[in-house]
Residue frames as qw, qx, qy, qz and C-alpha x, y, z in Angstrom:
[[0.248, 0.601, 0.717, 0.252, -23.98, 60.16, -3.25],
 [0.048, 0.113, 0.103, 0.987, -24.23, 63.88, -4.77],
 [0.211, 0.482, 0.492, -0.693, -27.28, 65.95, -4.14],
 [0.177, 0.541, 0.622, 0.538, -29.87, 66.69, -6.63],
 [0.028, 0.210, 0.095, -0.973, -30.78, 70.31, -7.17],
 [0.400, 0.662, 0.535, -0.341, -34.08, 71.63, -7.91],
 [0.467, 0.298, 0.558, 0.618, -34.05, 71.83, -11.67],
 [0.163, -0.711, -0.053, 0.682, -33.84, 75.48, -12.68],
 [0.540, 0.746, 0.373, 0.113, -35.56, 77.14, -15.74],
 [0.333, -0.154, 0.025, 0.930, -33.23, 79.56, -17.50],
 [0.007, 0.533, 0.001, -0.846, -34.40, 83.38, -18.29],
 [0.368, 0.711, 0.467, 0.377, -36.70, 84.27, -20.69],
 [0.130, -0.877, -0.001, 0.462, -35.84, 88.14, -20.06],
 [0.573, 0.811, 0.019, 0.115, -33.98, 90.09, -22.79],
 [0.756, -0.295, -0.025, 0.583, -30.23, 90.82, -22.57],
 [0.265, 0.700, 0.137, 0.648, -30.59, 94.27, -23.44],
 [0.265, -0.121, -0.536, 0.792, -29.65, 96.70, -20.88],
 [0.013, -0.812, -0.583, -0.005, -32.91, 98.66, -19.20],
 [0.194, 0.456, 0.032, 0.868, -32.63, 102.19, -19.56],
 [0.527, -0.465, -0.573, 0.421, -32.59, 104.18, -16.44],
 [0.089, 0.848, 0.181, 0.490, -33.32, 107.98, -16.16],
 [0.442, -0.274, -0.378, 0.766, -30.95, 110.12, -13.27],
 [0.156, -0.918, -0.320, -0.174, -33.65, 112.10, -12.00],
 [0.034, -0.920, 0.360, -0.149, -30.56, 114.44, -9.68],
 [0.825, 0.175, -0.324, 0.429, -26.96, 113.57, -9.89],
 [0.070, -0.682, 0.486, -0.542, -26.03, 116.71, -7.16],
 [0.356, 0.183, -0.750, 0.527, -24.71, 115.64, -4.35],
 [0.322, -0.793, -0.498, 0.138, -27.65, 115.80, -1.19],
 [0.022, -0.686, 0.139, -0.714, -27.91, 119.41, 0.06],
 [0.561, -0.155, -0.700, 0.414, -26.68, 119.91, 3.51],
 [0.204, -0.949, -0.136, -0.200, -29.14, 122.33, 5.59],
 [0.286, 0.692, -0.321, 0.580, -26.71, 125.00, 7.83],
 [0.650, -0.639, 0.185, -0.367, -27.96, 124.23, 11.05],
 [0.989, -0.114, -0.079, 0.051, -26.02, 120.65, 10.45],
 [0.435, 0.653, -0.216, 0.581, -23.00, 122.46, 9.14],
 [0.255, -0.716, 0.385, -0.523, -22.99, 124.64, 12.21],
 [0.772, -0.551, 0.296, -0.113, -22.89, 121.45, 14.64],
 [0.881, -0.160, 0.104, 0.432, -20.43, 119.74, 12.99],
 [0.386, 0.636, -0.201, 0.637, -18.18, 122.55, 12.81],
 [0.509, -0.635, 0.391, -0.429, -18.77, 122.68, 17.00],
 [0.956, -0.264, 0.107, -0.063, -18.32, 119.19, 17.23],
 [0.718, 0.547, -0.191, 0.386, -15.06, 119.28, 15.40],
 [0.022, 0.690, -0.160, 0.705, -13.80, 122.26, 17.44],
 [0.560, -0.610, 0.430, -0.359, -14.68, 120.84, 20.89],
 [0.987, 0.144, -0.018, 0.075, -13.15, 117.79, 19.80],
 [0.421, 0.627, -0.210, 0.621, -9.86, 119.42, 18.90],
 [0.208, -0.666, 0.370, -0.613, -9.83, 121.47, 22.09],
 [0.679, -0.591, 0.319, -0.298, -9.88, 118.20, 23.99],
 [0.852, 0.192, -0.147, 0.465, -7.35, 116.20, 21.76],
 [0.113, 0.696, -0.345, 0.620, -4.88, 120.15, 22.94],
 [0.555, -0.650, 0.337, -0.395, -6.43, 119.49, 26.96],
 [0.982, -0.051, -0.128, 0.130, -5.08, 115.42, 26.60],
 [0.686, 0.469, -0.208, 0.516, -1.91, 116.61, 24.78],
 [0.241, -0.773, 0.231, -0.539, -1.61, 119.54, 28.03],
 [0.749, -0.512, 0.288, -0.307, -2.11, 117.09, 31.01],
 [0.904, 0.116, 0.071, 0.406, 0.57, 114.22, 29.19],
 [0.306, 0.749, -0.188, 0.556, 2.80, 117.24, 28.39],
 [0.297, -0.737, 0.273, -0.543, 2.91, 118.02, 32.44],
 [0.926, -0.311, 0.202, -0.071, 3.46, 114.22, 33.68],
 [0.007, -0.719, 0.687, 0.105, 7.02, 113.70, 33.75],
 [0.546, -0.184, 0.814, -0.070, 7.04, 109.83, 34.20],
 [0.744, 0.329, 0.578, 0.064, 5.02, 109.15, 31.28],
 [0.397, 0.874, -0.257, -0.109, 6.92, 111.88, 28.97],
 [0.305, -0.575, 0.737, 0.181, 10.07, 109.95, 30.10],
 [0.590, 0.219, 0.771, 0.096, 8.17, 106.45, 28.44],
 [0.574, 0.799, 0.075, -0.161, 6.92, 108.57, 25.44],
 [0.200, 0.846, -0.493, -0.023, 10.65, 109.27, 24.48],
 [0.452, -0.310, 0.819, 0.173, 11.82, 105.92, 25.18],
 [0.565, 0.532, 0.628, -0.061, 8.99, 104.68, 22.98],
 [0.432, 0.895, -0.038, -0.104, 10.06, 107.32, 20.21],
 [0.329, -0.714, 0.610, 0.093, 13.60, 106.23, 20.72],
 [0.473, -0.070, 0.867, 0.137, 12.98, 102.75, 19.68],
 [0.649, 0.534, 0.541, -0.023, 10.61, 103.54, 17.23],
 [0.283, 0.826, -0.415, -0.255, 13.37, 105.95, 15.10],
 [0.564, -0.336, 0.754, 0.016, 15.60, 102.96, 15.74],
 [0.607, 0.366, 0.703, -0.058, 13.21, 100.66, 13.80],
 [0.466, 0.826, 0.180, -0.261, 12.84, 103.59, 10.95],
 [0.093, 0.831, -0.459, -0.301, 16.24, 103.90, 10.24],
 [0.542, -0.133, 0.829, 0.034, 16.33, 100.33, 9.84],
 [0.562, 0.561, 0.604, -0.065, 13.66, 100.61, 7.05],
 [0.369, 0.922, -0.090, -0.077, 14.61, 103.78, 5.49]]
């Protein structure tokens, strides 16, 4: 046996579109102070993606697995390409 819905006036409303004034279309204004931090945050970011890339750079055992792991993944590319 189907449900019955609750019986549902249509729209009186117009089908005209409402007009809509664009009080500012710029873009928000970013004060400088934010600027400055994310230009530090960026920057000490960076300088600890370089210290990661240092301290992997100096472990021999897991450079040896990087280069297998780059080994197989040319492998795979040249398959594709």
């Amino acid at each position: 046996m189907a449900k019955m819905g609750l019986p549902v006036k249509k729209s009186e409303a117009s089908k005209k579109p409402v007009p809509v004034k664009i009080v500012n279309d710029d873009a928000p204004k970013v004060d400088k102070s934010y600027e400055e931090r994310e230009k530090r945050y960026r920057a000490e970011d960076a300088l600890r993606d370089i210290e990661r890339a240092e301290k992997h750079k100096k472990d021999r055992n897991l450079m040896k697995d990087v280069k297998a792991l780059a080994k197989e993944k040319i492998k795979t590319m040249n398959k594709i390409c």
